[in-house]
N, C-alpha and C positions, 0 to 999 in steps of 0.2 A: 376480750373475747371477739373472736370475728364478725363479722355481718353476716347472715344466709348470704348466699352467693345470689341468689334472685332476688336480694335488696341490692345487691352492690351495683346492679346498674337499673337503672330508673328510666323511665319513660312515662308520654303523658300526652296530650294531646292540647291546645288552648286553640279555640277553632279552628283555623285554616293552617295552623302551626303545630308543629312534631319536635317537641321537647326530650331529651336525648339525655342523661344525668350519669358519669363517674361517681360512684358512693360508697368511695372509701376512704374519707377524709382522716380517720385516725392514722392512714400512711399518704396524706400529701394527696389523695386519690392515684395512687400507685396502680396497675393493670396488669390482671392475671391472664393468664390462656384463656381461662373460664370468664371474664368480663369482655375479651377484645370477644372471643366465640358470642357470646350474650348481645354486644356493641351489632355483630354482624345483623344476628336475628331482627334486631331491634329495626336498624336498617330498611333487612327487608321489607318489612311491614309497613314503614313509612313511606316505602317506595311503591310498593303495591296497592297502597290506598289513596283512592284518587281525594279524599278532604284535604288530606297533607298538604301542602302548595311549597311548604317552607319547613328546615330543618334547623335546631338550635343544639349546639353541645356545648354540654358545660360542666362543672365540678361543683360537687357540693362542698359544703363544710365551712365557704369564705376564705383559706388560706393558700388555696392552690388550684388551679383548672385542671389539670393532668401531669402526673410527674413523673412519667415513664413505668417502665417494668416493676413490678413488686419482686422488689430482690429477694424479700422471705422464701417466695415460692419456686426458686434457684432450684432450689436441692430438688423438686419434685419436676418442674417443668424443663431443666434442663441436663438433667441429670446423663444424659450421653448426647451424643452428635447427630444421633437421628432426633431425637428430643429437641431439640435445639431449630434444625432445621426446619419441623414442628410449626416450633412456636414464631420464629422469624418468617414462615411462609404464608403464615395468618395475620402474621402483625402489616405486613407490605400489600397483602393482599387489602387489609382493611383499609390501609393509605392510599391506596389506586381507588379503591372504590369510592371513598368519600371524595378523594379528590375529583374524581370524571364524574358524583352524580348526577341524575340528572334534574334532580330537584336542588332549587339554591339553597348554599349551607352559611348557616352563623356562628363563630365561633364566640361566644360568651363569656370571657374571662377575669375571674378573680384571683389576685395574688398571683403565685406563683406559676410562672410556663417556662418551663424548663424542663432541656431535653427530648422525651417522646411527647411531654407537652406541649413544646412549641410545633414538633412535626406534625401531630394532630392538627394546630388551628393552621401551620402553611396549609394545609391540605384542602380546608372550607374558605369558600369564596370570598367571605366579609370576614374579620375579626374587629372586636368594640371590646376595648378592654377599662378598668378604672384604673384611677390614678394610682394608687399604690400597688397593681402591677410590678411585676419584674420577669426579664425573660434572657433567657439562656441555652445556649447550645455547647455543652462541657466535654464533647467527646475528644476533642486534645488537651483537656488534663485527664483523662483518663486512660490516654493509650487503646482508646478505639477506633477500630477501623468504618468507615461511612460508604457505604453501598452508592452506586450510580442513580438507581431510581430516587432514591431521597433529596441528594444534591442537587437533581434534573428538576424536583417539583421546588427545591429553593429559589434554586437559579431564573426558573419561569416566573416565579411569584412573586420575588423582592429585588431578581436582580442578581446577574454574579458579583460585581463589588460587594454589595451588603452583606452578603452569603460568604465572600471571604474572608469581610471580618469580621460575622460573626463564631465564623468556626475557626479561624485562624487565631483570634485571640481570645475566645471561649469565657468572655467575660459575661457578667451580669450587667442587663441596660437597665434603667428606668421604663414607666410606661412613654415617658414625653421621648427619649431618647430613640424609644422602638417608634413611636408613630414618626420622627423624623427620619427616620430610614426602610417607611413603607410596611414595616412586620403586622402594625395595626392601621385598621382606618379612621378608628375614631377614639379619644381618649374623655371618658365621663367619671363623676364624683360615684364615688363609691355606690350611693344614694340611688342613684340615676338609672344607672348598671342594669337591671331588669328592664322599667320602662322605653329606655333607648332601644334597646334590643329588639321587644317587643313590636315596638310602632313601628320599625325598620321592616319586621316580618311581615307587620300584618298588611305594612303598603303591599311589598313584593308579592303579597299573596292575592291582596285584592288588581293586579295587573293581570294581564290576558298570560293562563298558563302555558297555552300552545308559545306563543310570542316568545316567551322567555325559556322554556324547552330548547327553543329551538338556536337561541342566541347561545347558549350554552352547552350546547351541542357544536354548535359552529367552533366554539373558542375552544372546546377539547380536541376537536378536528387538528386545531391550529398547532396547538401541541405534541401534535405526533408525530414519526416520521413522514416526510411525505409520502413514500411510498405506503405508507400504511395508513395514510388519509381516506374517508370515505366519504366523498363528498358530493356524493349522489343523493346519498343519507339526509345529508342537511338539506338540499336545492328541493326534495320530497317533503320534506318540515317545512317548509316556507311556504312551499305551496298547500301544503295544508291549512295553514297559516292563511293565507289567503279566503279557501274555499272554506272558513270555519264559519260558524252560526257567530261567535264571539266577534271575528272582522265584522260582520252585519253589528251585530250590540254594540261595539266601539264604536264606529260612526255616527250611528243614530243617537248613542248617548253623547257625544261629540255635539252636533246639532240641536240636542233638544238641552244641554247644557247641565247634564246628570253625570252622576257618579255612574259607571257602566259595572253591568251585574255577569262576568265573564263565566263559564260553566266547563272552560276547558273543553270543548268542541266545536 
């Protein structure tokens, strides 16, 4: 029997950190119209609320992070070419947004990332995956074709060499084999898996927000066409940056030899 569709994706809050949950582990956490639509929502929210500092996506169930489309739902969500168009305009749109946003992202991974698995964690800043991990990009045994935007966030993120061979010979790596070729940043014991995560986030959160906004605004700058750089944008982030109450609190906590209490203004 299915999940309610408002279980299957989960969200959550751990102070300063926005917890993000795939929750349909009876299919690998497979992804409907209705989860990536929910994913979006989710999003917003996390973006809109200034506690959030830090974003975490992950897969329930232990055997898998994300395993692409839920083929079941073929027949209803794809069922002609406008349908189609639909669903893949939501699906790229969700990959550009988490990719540029503007709060840092974790990807959290157990078992299996494979396919729209692995493009989800390309797409978030950090991935920390455990050891028994496995990751794959299967679309040439499959006879599918790969869209430009998708390859352009591989190609940024890992590298073209590694990008072509991981779609070129569309195998299965290990985790140890993925962190040698950049896919992950850090490789922990199964055990570990949450707490690393965690303390990863709760640093980055407890750091000057404006600071790190704006560093990550600069590096999506980076990535764009030039001509579609805005880099007034960021030279305005910096200077805010500057003139924030937070530059005063970092100094002074700097000085007086304290943990600095940043407020993101």
């Amino acid at each position: 029997m299915d999940t309610p569709m408002t279980d299957k994706m989960l969200s959550r809050k751990e102070g300063k950190v926005g917890i993000m949950t795939f929750n349909n582990p009876e299919k690998h956490n497979a992804v409907s119209f209705e989860m990536w639509a929910k994913a979006e929502e989710i999003l917003a929210g996390f973006l809109a609320d200034k506690e959030v500092r830090v974003v975490v996506l992950t897969g329930a169930g232990g055997k898998a992070f994300v395993s692409g489309a839920d083929i079941s739902k073929f027949a209803d969500e794809r069922q002609s070419e406008e349908a189609v168009q639909r669903y893949n305009a939501l699906v790229e749109r969700l990959y550009s947004h988490i990719y540029a946003f503007p709060k840092p992202t974790i990807a959290m991974i157990r078992g299996h990332c494979i396919g729209g698995g692995l493009n989800l964690a390309i797409c978030c800043d950090i991935r920390i995956a455990t050891e028994g991990s496995r990751f794959a990009l299967p679309a040439a045994k499959l006879g599918l074709g790969y869209g430009y935007p998708g390859l352009r966030r591989y190609s940024e993120t890992i590298g073209t060499p590694v990008t072509k061979e991981i779609f070129f010979t569309a195998r299965q790596y290990n985790a140890a084999e993925a962190y040698a070729r950049g896919m992950v940043h850090q490789v922990v014991a199964d055990g570990d898996l949450e707490k690393t995560v965690m303390d990863m986030a709760e640093t980055i959160a407890g750091n000057a927000p404006l600071t790190i906004a704006t560093i990550k605004a600069s590096l999506n700058e980076v990535h764009k066409d030039p001509d579609k750089r805005d880099l007034r944008k960021v030279e305005e982030m910096v200077k805010a940056c500057f003139a924030s109450s937070d530059y005063v609190e970092g100094r002074k906590a700097f000085l007086e030899k304290r943990k600095p209490a940043f407020t993101g203004s």
